[in-house]
C-alpha positions, 0 to 999 in steps of 0.5 A, spaced: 235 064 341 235 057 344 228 053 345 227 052 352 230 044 354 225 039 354 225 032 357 225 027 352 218 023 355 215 030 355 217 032 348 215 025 346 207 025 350 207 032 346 208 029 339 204 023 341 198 027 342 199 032 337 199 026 332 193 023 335 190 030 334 192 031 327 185 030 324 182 034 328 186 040 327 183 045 322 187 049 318 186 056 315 186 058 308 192 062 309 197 058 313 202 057 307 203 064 307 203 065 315 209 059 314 213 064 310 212 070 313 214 066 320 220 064 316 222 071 313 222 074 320 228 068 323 232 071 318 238 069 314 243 064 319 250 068 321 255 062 320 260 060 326 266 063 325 271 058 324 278 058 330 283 062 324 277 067 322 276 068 330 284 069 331 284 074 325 279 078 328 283 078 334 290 080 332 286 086 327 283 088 333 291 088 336 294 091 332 294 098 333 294 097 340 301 093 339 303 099 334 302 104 340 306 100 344 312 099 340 312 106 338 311 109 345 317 104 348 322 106 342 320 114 345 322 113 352 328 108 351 330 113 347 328 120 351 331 116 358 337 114 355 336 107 357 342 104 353 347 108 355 349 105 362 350 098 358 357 097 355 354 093 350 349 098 348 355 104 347 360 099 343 354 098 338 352 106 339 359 108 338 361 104 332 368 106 333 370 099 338 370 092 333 365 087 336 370 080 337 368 073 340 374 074 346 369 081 347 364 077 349 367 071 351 371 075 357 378 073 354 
């Protein structure tokens, strides 16, 4: 939780004032230990992920959606029998017709 953003003067008359007013102050016998309970209470600081820890995260969250994808385009490529119109793909499908530069180069 962020405090609340002050003005510089006004965060400068407070401090004026509460330094004029330190000896007025009375303070308890158990002020140590409310400091620390207070302390307690904030909790441990959770550091700031740094760009290479936050892009880890990102692609282990990815991962398994991008397995799925993968996995259900190689069954529907396979199932529809996408590669089988295209002369290029029944030349490796087939494995009978050898692959030459003048193939490909339409000589």
């Amino acid at each position: 939780m962020n405090p609340p953003k002050i003005e510089p003067e006004v965060l400068q008359a407070i401090l004026r004032k509460a330094y004029q007013e330190k000896e007025n102050v009375e303070v308890g016998d158990q002020w140590q230990q409310e400091v620390m309970r207070r302390v307690r209470e904030l909790g441990t600081l959770q550091p700031t992920p740094t760009f290479p820890e936050m892009l880890e995260q990102l692609v282990w969250q990815l991962a398994p959606v991008t397995c799925l994808l993968i996995f259900g385009l190689t069954v529907l490529f396979a199932v529809s029998d996408f590669t089988s119109g295209y002369e290029v793909f029944q030349l490796f499908m087939n494995g009978t017709e050898e692959l030459t530069f003048a193939l490909f180069a339409g000589l």
